[in-house]
C-alpha positions as CSV (number, residue, x, y, z in Angstrom):
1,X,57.0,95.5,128.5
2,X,57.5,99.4,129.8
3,X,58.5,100.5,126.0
4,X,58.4,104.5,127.7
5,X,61.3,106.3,126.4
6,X,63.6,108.4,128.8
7,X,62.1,111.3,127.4
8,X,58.4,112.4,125.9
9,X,60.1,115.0,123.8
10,X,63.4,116.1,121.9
11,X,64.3,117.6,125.2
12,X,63.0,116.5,128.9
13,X,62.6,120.2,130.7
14,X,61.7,118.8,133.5
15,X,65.9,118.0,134.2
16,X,68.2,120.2,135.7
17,X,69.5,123.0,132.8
18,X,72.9,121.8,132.6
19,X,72.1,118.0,132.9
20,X,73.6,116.2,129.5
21,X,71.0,113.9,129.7
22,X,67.9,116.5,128.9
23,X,67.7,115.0,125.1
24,X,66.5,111.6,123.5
25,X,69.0,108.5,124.2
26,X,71.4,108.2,120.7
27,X,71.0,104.2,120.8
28,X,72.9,104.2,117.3
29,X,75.8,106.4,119.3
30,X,75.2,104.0,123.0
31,X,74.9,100.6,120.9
32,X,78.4,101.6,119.5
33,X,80.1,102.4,122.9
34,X,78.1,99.2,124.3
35,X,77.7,96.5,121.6
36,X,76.3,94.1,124.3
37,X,72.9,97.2,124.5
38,X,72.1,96.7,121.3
39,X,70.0,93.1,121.5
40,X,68.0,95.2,123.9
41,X,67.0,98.0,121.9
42,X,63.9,97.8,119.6
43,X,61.4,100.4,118.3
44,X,58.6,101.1,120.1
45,X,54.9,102.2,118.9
46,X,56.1,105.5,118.5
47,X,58.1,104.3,116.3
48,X,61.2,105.5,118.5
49,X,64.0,103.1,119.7
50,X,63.9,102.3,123.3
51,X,64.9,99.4,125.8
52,X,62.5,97.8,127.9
53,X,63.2,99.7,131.3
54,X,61.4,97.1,133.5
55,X,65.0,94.8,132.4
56,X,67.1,95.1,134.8
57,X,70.4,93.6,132.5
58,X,69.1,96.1,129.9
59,X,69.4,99.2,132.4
60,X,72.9,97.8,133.4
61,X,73.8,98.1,129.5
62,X,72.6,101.3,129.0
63,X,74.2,102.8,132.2
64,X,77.4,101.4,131.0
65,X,76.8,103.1,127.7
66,X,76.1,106.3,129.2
67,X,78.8,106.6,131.8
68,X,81.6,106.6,129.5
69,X,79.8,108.4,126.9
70,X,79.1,111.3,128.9
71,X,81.7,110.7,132.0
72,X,84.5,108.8,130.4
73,X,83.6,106.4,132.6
74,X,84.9,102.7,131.1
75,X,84.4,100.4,133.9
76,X,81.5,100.4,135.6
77,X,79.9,97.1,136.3
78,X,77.3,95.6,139.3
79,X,76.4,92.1,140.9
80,X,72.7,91.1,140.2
81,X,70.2,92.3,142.4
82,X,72.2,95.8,143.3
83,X,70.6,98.9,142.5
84,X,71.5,100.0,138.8
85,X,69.8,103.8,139.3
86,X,68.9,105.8,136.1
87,X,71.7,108.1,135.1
88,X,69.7,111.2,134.5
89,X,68.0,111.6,137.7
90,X,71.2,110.9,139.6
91,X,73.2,113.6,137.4
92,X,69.8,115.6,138.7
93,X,70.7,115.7,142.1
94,X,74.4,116.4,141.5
95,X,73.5,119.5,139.5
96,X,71.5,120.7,141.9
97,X,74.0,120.0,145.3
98,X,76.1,121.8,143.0
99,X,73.6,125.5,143.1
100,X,73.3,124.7,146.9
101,X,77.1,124.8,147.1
102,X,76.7,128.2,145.0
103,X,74.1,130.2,146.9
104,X,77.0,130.1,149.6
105,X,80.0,131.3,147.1
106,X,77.9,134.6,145.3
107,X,76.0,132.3,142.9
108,X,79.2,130.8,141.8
109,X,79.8,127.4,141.7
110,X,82.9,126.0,143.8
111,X,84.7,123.2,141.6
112,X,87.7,120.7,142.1
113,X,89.0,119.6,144.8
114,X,88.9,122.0,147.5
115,X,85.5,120.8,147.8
116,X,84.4,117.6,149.6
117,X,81.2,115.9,149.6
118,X,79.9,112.9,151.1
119,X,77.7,110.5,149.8
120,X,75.7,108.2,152.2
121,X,74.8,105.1,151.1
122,X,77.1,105.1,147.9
123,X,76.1,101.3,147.1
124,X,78.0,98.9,145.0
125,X,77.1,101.2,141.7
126,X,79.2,104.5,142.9
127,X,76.8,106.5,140.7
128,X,77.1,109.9,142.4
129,X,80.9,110.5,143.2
130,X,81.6,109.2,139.2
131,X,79.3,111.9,137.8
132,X,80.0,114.7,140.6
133,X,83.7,114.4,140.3
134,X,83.5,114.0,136.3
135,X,81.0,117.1,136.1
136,X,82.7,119.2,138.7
137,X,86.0,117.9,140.1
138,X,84.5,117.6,143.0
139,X,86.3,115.0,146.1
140,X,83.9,112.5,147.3
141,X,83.5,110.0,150.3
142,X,80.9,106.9,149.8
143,X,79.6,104.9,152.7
144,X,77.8,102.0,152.9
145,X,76.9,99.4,155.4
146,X,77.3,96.9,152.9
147,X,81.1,95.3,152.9
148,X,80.0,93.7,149.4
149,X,79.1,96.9,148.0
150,X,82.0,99.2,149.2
151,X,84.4,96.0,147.4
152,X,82.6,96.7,144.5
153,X,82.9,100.6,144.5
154,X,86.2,100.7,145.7
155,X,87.0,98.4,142.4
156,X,85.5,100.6,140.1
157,X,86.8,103.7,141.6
158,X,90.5,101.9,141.4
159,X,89.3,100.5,138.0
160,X,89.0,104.4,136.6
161,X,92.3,105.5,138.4
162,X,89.8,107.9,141.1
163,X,91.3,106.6,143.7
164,X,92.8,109.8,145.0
165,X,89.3,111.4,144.5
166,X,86.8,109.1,145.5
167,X,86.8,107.1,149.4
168,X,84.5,104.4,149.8
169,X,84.5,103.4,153.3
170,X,82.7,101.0,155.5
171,X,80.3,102.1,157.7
172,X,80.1,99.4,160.5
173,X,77.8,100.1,162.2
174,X,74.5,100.2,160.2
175,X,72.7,102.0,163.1
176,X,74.8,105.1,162.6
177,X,74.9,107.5,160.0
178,X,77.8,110.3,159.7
179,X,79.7,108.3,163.1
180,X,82.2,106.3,161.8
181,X,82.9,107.7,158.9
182,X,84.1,111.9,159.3
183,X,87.0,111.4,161.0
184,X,88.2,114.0,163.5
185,X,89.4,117.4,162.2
186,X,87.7,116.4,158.6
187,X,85.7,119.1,156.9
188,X,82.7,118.3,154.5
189,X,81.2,121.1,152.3
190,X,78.3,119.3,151.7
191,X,76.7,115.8,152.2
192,X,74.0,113.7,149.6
193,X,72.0,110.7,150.2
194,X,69.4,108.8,148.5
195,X,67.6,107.1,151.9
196,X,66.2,103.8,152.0
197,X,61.9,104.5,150.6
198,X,60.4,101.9,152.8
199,X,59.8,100.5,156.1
200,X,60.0,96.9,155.3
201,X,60.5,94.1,152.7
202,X,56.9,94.0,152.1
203,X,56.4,97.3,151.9
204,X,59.0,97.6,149.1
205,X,56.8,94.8,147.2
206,X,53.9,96.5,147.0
207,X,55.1,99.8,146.1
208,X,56.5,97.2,143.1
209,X,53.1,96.4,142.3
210,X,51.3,99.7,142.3
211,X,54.0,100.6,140.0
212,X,53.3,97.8,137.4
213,X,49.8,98.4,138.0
214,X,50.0,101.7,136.5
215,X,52.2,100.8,133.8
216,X,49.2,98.2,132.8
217,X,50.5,95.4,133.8
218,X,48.6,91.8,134.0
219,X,48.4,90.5,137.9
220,X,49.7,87.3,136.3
221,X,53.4,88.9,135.7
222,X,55.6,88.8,138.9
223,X,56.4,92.3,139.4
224,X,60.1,92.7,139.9
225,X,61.9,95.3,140.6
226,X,63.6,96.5,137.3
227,X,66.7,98.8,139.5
228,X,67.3,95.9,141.8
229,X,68.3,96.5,145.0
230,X,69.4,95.1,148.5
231,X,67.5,95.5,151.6
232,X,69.6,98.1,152.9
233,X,69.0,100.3,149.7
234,X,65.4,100.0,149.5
235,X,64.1,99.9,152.9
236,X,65.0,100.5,156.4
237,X,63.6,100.6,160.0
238,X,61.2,103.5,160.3
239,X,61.8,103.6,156.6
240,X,62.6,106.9,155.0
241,X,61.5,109.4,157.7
242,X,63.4,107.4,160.3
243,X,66.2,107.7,158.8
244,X,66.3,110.8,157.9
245,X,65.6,111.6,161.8
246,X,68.6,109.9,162.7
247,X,70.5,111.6,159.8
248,X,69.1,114.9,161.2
249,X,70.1,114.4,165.3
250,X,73.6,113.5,163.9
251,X,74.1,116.2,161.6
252,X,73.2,118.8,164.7
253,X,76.7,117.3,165.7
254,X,78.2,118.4,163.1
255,X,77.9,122.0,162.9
256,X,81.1,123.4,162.5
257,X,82.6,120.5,159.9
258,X,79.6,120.7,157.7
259,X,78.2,123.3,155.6
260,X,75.1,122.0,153.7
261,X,73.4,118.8,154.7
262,X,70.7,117.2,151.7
263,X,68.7,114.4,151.5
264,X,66.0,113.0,148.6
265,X,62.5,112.9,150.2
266,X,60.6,110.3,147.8
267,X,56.9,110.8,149.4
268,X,55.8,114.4,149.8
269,X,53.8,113.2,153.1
270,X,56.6,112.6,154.6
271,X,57.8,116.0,154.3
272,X,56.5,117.6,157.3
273,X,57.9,114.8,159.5
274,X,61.2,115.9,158.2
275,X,61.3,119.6,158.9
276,X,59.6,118.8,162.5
277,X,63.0,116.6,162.8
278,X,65.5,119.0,161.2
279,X,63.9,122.1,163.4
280,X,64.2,120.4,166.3
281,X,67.3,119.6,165.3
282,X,68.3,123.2,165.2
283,X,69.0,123.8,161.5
284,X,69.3,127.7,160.7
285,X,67.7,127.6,157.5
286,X,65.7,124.7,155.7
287,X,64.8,124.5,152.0
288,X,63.1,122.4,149.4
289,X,63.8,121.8,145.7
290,X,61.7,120.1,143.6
291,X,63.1,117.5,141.0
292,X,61.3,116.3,137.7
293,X,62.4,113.2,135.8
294,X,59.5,112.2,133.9
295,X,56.9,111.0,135.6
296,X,58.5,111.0,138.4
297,X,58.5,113.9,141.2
298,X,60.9,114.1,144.0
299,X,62.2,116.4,146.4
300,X,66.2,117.4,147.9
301,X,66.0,118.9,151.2
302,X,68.8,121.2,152.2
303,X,69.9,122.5,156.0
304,X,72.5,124.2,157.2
305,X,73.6,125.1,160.8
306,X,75.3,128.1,160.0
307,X,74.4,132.1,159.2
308,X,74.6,134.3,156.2
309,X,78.0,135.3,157.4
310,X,79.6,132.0,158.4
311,X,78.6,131.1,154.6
312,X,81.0,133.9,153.3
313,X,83.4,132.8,155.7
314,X,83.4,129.1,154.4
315,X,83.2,130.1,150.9
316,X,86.2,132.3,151.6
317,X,88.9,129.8,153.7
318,X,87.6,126.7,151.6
319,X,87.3,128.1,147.7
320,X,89.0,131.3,147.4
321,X,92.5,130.2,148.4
């Protein structure tokens, strides 16, 4: 079993400063909130409670724990096999989309709703418009190519009365990104996406088994993959750089109804690929932020089409109203 805890101390630095989930998990606290956690949670060698993270009904129980202990979040459930992400590292990327947003408004963070951001590829769990609008107020869209998994958002959003602050819609043609889903006249201060990792099915798989590998486990366990996931949430065409191409061509389109375009790069090598695609693009600026979790390194890259002084314009028609 991966007995790891979250975190190696009292407090993981390695999270974004104002992520709530930088400390130790309170199992007495998240076993309260979630009874059905506690058969899950034992003590590890280091003598510190934990779950067993490579269970994927165990990390269902404790996302469920920590959504509506930290986000008042009280129904949030997902169909086997769907991605059930790890709550810190997605709260991660929301703090940081959230400095983005404030290097264009005087280091001040722009909160509630005059700000809309879009996530692509929201998936049936709906994890990053709960926890950006709960942290900051924020208005979301979430699209998926998945009917099955914008049902399932759609009834969670509706489930937490957000349904006037979070839009799941259907994106139906999978070979498009942004198309289909800004409508005409609809301004977007920022957009977020957490692209497929691999190129195929097989690739996926033995990404899986490296992983176990180094978590030392025996080649006679069946890896699995402990998050779940469908095939349009792991892997893609082209795999992550293609589709972070496409995302770039039709961002370019998108000039003057978008201010800040991000996107999580999970393999450094593929990083270079992406700026040659975002330059050619024409993005005005490019940048790179770093994001620990752990073990775990990965990176949020942020364009923009627009100057110093069309930020301070933005910032001044959409937040300082």
């Amino acid at each position: 079993m991966n007995t790891k805890p979250n975190t190696t101390s009292d407090e993981n630095s390695g999270l974004h400063p104002r992520n709530k989930h930088r400390g130790r998990y309170d199992f007495r606290r998240l076993t309260q909130i979630c009874p059905d956690l506690k058969p899950y949670v034992f003590i590890n060698k280091f003598k510190s409670e934990t779950i067993d993270f490579t269970n994927a009904v165990a990390v269902k129980m404790l996302n469920q724990a920590l959504l509506e202990q930290f986000y008042g979040i009280s129904n949030w459930d997902i169909p086997k096999n769907y991605l059930c992400p790890p709550i810190p590292g997605r709260a991660d990327y929301i703090h940081n989309i959230a400095d983005v947003l404030a290097s264009s408004n005087g280091g001040v963070i722009p909160t509630g709703k005059s700000v809309t951001v879009i996530d692509i590829g929201v998936g049936a769990n709906c994890i990053y418009p709960l926890i950006g609008h709960k942290e900051y107020g924020w208005n979301f869209i979430g699209s998926d190519s998945d009917p099955l998994a914008i049902k399932i958002a759609t009834q969670i959003v509706k489930s937490n009365d957000l349904s006037d602050v979070i839009d799941c819609r259907y994106q139906s043609n999978s070979s498009n990104i942004f198309k289909g889903i800004i409508k005409p006249d609809e301004i977007v201060d920022i957009t977020m996406c957490n692209p497929p990792f691999h190129s195929s099915a097989e690739e996926a798989q033995t990404g899986t088994e490296k992983k176990w590998k180094n978590l030392g486990y025996k080649k006679t366990v069946k890896p699995v993959l402990n998050f779940g996931g469908q095939s349009n949430e792991l892997w893609c065409k082209g795999g992550e750089v293609g589709f972070i191409t496409k995302m770039a061509e039709e961002s370019a389109q998108l000039k003057e109804s978008c201010l800040w375009f991000t996107t999580l790069v999970s393999k450094s090598d593929n990083l270079n690929a992406v700026y040659a695609a975002l330059k050619k693009a024409g993005a005005f600026s490019i940048k790179t932020i770093t994001m620990t979790q752990g073990n775990k390194i990965s990176r949020m890259v942020t364009w923009t089409y627009l100057n110093d002084t069309q930020h301070i314009q933005w910032s001044l028609k959409r937040w300082k109203k």
